[in-house]
N, C-alpha and C positions, 0 to 999 in steps of 0.2 A: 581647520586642520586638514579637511581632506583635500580640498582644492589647493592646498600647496604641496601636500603629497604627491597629487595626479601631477601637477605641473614640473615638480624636481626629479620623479624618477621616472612615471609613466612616458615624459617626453622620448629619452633616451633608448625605450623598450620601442618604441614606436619610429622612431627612427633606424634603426638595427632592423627592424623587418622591411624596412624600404629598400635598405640598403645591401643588406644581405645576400641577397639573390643576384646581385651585381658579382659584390668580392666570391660565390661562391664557383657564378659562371667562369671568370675568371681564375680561377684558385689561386688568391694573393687577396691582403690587403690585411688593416688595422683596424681596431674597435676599442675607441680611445673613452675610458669614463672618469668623468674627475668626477669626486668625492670628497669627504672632509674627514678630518678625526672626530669630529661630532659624529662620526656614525658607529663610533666605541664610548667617546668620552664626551657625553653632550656639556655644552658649556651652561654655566646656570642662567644666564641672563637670554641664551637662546629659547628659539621656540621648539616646543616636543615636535612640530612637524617635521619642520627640518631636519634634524636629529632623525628621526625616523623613516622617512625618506633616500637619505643617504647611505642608510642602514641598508633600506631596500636595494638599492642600484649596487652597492659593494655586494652583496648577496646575488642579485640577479644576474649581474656581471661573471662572479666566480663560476656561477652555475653553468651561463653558457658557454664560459671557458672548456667545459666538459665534454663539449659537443658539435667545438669546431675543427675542422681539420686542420690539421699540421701547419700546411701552407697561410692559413688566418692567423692574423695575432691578436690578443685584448690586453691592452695595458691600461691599470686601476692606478688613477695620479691622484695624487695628495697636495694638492698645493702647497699648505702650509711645509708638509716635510721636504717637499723639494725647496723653497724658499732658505729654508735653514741647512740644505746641503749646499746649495750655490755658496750660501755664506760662509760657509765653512771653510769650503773650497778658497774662493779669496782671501780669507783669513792666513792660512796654512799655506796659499801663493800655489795650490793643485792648478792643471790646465782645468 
């Protein structure tokens, strides 16, 4: 459990201090995390790490939304909700 924890959210924490120091020299740029609804609503046949993991990164994520400036952005994707809004969208004939 814990080695798929470190490897699902720890990656993204680790990455964001690489990167960071770049978007901040610059004052621009995006801090992209995709996540899943298992980090509300775990599914039963998944595994608790997972679920918990994603839990972490949705959380980690908000947090450092806290504490970037203006010019930074962090957008938290949902796959599955964006999948079932596309759908929608061609459903109903939206651009």
């Amino acid at each position: 459990m814990a080695a798929s924890a470190r490897t699902e959210s720890f990656s993204a924490v680790r990455l964001d201090r690489a990167l960071l120091p770049g978007m901040l020299d610059q004052a621009k740029g995006v801090i992209i995390h995709i996540t899943s609804i298992q980090r509300q609503l775990p599914l039963p046949d998944a595994t608790i790490a997972y679920a918990a993991a994603k839990a972490a990164l949705s959380n980690y994520s908000k947090g450092l939304s806290k504490y970037l400036p203006v010019e930074l952005r962090r957008v938290l994707l949902l796959p599955q909700a964006l999948r079932h809004c596309l759908v929608l969208r061609l459903l109903v004939g939206l651009p």
